[in-house]
Residue, then its C-alpha position, 0 to 999 in steps of 0.5 A: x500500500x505504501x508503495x502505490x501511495x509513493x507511485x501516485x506522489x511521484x506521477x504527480x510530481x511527473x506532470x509538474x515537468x522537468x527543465x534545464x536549471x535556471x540559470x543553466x548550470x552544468x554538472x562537470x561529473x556527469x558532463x550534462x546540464x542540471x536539471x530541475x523537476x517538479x516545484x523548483x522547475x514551476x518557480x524557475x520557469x516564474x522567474x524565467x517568465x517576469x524576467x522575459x521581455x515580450x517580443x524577445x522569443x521570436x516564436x512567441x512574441x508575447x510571452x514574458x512580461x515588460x518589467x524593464x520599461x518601468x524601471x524609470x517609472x515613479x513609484x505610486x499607486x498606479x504603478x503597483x497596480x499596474x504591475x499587480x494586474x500585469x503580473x497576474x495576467x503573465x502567469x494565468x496565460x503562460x503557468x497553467x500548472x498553478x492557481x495564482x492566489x495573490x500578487x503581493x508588491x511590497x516597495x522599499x523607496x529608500x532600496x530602490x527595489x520592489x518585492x514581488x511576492x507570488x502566493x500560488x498553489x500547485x494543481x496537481x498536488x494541491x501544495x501551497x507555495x510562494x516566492x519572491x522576486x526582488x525588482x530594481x528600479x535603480x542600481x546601486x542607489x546606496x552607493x556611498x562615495x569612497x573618500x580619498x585622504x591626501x598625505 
């Protein structure tokens, strides 16, 4: 009985899919690429998915998410609600093998970055998860200039 039960975990497992590492890795051993399965491959392929720019996969051309373009935008309310809505769409078209519960946006104006927080539960195995992207929208905002003494 114990060994049907583990059959059926790991069938469900199967369908969550199996894919390259991200980003790639290669295991100098065995001389092949690392690969992931299960919900590391479905955070992964989140990551590769908010991290794509629409148009840059020429055979699908509106797969990703057109976070770079708002990296010069003001922080303000419009602004997170846009990327709440936009974020939400990306994943209900292109992640089928989650529900998306939530899209949580926590800004750090001082840090120059926005979190993005996904709360999702896996489909087939019905296992809630979530994850966390940091977005920056200024590089090296807490840069502190180094001072030169004079002898």
């Amino acid at each position: 009985m114990i060994n049907s039960k583990k059959t059926s975990i790991d069938h469900k497992k199967a369908f969550l899919g199996k894919g390259w590492s991200f980003p790639v890795r290669f295991n100098w051993a065995t001389k092949n690429v690392e690969m992931v399965t299960a919900e590391k491959d479905i955070e992964e392929s989140l990551f590769i998915l908010l991290n794509t720019i629409k148009k840059e996969r020429v055979m699908r051309p509106q797969y990703g998410h057109d976070l770079l373009p708002l990296v010069f935008k003001k922080i303000d309310n419009s602004l997170l609600h846009l990327l709440e809505d936009s974020i939400t769409k990306a994943i209900t078209l292109y992640e089928s093998r989650i529900d998306l519960i939530q899209v949580k946006l926590n800004h750090h104006i001082q840090e120059g970055f926005i979190e993005i927080e996904l709360l999702y539960v896996v489909r087939k195995t019905n296992s809630r998860h979530n994850v966390v992207f940091p977005f920056y929208l200024s590089q090296g905002t807490h840069v502190e200039q180094l001072e030169t003494s004079k002898k």
